[in-house]
C-alpha positions in Angstrom: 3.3 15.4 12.5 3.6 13.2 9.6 2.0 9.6 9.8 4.9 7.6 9.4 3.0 4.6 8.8 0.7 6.4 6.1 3.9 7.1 3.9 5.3 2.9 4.5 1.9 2.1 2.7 2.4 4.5 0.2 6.1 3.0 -0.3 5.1 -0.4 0.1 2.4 -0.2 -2.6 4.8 1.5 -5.2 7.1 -0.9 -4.6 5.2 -3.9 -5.8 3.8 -1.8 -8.3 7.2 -0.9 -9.6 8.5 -4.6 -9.3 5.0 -6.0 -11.0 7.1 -6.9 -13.9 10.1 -8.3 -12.7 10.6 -9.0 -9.4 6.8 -8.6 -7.3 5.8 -11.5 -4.4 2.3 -12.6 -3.2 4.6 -11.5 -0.3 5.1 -7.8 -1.3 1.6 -7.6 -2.0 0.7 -8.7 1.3 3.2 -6.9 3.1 1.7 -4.0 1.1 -1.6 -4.6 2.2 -0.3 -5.1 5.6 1.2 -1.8 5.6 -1.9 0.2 4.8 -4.4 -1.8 7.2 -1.7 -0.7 10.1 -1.7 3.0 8.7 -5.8 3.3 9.1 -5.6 3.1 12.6 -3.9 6.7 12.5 -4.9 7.9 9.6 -6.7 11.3 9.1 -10.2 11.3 7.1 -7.8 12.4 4.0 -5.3 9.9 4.8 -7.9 7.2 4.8 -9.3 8.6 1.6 -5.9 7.8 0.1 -5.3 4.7 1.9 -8.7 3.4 0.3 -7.5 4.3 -3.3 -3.8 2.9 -2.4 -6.1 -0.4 -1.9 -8.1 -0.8 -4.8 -4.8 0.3 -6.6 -3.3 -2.9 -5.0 -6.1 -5.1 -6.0 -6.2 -4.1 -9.1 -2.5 -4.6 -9.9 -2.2 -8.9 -10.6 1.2 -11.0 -10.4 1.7 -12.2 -13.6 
């Protein structure tokens, strides 16, 4: 079974990744961040593992 909510981070993050030059929000970035705090809770150790590197990728992407 695929952890539906581990592959919403994953969109959610490339999303405001994508959008970073045009159209990204403090919102999407939250909602981002949001997304992968709710997808630990079912995560496997891999999944987590990903969802950690999904994070820092978040942090490290700034609004302009």
């Amino acid at each position: 079974m695929q952890n539906n909510l581990f592959q919403q981070a994953k969109d959610a993050v490339t999303k405001f990744t994508n959008n970073l030059a045009g159209g990204a929000s403090e919102q999407d970035k939250q909602a981002a961040n949001n997304a992968i705090q709710a997808a630990m809770n079912d995560a496997t150790p891999e999944e987590k593992q990903q969802l950690q590197q999904l994070k820092q990728q978040l942090e490290q992407d700034q609004l302009s």
